[in-house]
N, C-alpha and C positions, 0 to 999 in steps of 0.2 A: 504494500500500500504506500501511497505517495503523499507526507504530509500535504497538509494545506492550510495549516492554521499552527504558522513558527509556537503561536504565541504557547499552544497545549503542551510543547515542549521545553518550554523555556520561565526561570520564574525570575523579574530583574526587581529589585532591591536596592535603592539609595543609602549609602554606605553614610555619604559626609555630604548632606545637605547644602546647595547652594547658599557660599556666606563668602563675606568680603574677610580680610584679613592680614596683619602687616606681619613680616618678618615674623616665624613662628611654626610650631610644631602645632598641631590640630588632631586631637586623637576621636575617632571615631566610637561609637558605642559598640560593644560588645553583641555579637549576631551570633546566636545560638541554629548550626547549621543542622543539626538534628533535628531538627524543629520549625523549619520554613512553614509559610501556610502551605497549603495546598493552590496549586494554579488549575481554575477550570475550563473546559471544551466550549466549544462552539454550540454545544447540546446540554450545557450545564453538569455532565460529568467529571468526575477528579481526574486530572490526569496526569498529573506532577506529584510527589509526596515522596518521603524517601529520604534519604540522604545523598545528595548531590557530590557527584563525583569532579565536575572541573565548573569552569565560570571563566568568565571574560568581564578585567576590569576594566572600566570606562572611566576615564578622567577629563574635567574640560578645566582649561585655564581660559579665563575672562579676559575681563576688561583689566586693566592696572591705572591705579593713581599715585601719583607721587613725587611722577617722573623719572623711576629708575633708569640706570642706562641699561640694566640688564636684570630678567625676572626669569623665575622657573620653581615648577611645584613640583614633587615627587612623590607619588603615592605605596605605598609600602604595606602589604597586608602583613598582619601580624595573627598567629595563634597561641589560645591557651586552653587548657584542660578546665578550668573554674571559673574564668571572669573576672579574675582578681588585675587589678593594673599590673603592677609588679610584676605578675606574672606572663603577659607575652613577652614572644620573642616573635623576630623575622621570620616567617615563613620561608620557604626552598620548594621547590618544584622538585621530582623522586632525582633529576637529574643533576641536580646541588644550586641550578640555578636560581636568585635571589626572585622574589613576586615584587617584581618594582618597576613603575611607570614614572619615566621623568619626561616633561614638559618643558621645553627651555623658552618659550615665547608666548607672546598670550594672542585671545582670539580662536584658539584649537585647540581638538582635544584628539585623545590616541587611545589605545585598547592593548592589552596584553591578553595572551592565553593563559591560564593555568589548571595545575594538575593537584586537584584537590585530598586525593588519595592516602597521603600520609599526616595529612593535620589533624589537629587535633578542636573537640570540639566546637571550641568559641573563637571568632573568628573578629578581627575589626580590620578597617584599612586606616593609616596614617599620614596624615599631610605635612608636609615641608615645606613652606615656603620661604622661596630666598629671592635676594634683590642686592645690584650694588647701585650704591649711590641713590641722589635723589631725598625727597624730603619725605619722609612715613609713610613709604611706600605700602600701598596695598594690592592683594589679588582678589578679585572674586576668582572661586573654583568652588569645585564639586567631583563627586565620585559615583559612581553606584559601581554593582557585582548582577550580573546575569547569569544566575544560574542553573546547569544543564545535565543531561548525562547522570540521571537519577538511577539509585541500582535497584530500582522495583520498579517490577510493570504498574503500566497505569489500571487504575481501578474502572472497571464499566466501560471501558472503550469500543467506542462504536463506531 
């Protein structure tokens, strides 16, 4: 069968809320990925549920004020087993590689793959924003995680 509606396969989730912000780390809330809602069909049935095996993060850098000569945001998923601050670390792909999205200009945003497989279950993304020069410089940015590749079939698919 040939989908036709991405959406029954896919559940996307805003990580880090469109917000302005000067020079500065931005940590995201804790997303418990055991526990997504459910995303439903075109026919009102479940068809997402489960624990999600990869996701694609989305990042957009904005507008900037300040006037820096140079701006860029990095976004970093981190996991932890409990949801304790403290307690994340960076996240790695099964291949060692770092979950980080960096942005060096504003006006665009970009996307990464990742392989959700070995994390653990709380999950946030983090933001970094840098700037040189310029007067209190700020970024509007944002984040979200679309996520896919659930390891349970869908329920009532039709």
């Amino acid at each position: 069968m040939i989908p036709r509606n991405i959406g029954a396969y896919i559940n996307p989730v805003v990580v880090l809320v469109a917000q302005s912000s000067v020079v500065a780390v931005v940590k995201g809330s804790g997303l418990d990925r055991f526990a997504l809602p459910p995303t439903r069909g075109a026919k009102g049935q479940i068809v997402t549920g489960g624990i999600p095996m990869s996701a694609v993060l989305h990042g957009i850098a904005g507008a900037v004020t300040g006037a820096p000569s140079a701006v860029g945001v990095s976004y970093q998923i981190q996991d932890s087993v409990d949801n304790v601050d403290g307690d994340y670390a960076n996240s790695a792909n099964p291949d060692g590689t770092n979950m980080v999205l960096s942005l060096a200009a504003v006006s665009i945003d970009g996307r990464i793959d990742v392989d959700l497989t070995g994390l653990k279950r709380w999950m946030r993304v983090v933001a970094t924003i840098t700037a040189t020069g310029g007067t209190t410089p700020a970024l509007l940015f944002s984040a979200d995680l679309i996520f896919g590749g659930v390891n349970e079939n869908p329920q009532n698919f039709i």
